[in-house]
C-alpha positions as CSV (number, residue, x, y, z in Angstrom):
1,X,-19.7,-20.0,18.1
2,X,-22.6,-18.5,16.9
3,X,-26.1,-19.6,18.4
4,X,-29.4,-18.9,17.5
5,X,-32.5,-19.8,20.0
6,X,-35.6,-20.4,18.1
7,X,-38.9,-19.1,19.9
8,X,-40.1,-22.4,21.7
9,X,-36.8,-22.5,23.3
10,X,-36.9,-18.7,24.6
11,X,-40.2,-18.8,25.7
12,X,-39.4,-22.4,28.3
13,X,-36.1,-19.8,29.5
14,X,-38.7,-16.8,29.9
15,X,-42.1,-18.5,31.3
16,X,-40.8,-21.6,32.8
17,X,-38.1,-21.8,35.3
18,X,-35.9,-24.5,34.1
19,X,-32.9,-24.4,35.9
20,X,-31.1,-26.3,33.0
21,X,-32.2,-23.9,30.3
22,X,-31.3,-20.8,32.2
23,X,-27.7,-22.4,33.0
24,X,-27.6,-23.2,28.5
25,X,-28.3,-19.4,28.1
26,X,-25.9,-18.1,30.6
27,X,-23.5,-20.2,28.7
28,X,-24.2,-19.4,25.4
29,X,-23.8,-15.8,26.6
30,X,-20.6,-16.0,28.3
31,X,-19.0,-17.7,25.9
32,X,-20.6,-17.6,22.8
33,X,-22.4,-15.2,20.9
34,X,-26.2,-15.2,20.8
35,X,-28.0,-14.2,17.8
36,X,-31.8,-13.5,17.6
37,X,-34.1,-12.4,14.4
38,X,-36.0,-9.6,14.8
39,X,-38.9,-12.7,13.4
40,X,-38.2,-14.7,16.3
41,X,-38.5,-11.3,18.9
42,X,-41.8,-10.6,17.3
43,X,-43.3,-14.3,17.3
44,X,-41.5,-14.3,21.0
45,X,-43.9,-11.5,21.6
46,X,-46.6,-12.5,20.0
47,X,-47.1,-16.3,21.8
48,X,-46.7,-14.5,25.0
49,X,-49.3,-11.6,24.7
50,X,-51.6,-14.7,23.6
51,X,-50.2,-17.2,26.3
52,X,-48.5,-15.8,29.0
53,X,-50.5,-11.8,29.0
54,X,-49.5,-11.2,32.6
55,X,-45.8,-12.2,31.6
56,X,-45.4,-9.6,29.0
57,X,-43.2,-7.1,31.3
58,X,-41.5,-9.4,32.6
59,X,-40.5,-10.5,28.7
60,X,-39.7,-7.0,28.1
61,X,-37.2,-7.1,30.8
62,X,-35.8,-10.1,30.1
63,X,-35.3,-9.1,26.7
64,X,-33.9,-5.8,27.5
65,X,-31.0,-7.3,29.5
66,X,-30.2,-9.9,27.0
67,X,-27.0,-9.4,25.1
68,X,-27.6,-10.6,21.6
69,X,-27.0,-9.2,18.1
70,X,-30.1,-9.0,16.0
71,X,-30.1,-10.3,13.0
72,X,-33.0,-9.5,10.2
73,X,-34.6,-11.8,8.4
74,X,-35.0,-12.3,4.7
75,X,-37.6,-9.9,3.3
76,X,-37.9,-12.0,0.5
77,X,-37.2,-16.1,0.7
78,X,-36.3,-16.8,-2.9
79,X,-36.3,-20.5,-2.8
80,X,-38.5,-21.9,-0.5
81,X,-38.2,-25.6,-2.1
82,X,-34.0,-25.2,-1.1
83,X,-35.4,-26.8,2.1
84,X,-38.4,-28.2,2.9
85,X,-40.1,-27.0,6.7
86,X,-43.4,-28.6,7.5
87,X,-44.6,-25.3,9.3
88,X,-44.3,-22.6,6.4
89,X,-44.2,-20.5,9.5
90,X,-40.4,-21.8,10.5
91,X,-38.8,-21.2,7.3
92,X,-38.1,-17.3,8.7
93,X,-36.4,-19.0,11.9
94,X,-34.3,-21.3,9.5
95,X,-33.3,-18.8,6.7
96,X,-32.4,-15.9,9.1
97,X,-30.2,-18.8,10.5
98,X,-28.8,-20.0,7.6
99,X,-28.7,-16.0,6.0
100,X,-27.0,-14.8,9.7
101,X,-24.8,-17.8,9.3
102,X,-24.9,-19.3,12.9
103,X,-23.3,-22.0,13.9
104,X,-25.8,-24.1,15.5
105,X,-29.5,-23.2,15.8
106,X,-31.1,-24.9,19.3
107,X,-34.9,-25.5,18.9
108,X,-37.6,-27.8,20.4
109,X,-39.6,-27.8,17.4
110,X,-39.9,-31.2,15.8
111,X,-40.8,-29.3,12.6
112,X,-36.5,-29.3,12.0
113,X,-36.1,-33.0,13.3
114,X,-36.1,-34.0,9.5
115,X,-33.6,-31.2,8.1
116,X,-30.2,-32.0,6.9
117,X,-28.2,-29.1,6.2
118,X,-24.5,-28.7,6.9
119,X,-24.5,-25.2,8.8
120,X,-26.4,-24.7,11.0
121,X,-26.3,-27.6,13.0
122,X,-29.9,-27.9,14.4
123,X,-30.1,-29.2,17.2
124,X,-32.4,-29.5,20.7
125,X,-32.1,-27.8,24.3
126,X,-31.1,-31.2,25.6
127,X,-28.1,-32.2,22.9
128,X,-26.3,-29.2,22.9
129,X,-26.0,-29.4,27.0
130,X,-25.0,-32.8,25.9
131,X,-22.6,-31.7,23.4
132,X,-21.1,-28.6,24.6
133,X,-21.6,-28.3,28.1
């Protein structure tokens, strides 16, 4: 399968040490493929340089040993009212999602509680270790 991570989700595998999520991203990358936006690498680190400044090599690092296909996002979002986000600022996440067509996208924001979309199954940290684990 194809998974994406959206930002939230990155940054509790990067800055916190969750046993649990660590264990969900060795998964995904052992037997999956992950797939990351170049929007949700910059927003990754953007929230750290404003959050976590003294973690900022250490999310270089991470990043640089991460095996993921980038994927680009949209330039230009045609349709915003296809699907309705809350936070204007998620519809990037969910259209280079949608536009990379991955399989599941795993998020802790509550901004995508309220989608319904066929592909890609949205979905939190906890159900897909739930699901798939």
């Amino acid at each position: 399968m194809r998974i994406m991570l959206d930002t939230n989700v990155l940054i509790s595998v990067v800055m916190f040490d969750s046993k649990k999520l660590k264990n969900m991203l060795l998964n995904i990358c052992d037997k999956h493929t992950l797939v990351l936006s170049a929007y949700i690498i910059q927003e990754l680190k953007e929230v750290t340089g404003r959050k976590f400044p003294s973690k900022r090599k250490s999310l270089i690092e991470f990043l640089s040993k991460l095996p993921y296909e980038l994927e680009y996002e949209p330039l230009i979002i045609v349709d915003k009212e296809i699907i309705k986000v809350r936070d204007s600022k998620d519809i990037p996440v969910l259209y280079s999602a949608i536009t990379s067509k991955v399989d599941i996208l795993i998020t802790g924001d509550k901004d995508f509680e309220d989608i319904t979309i066929e592909k890609p199954e949205i979905i939190t940290p906890s159900e897909f270790l739930e699901k798939y684990l």
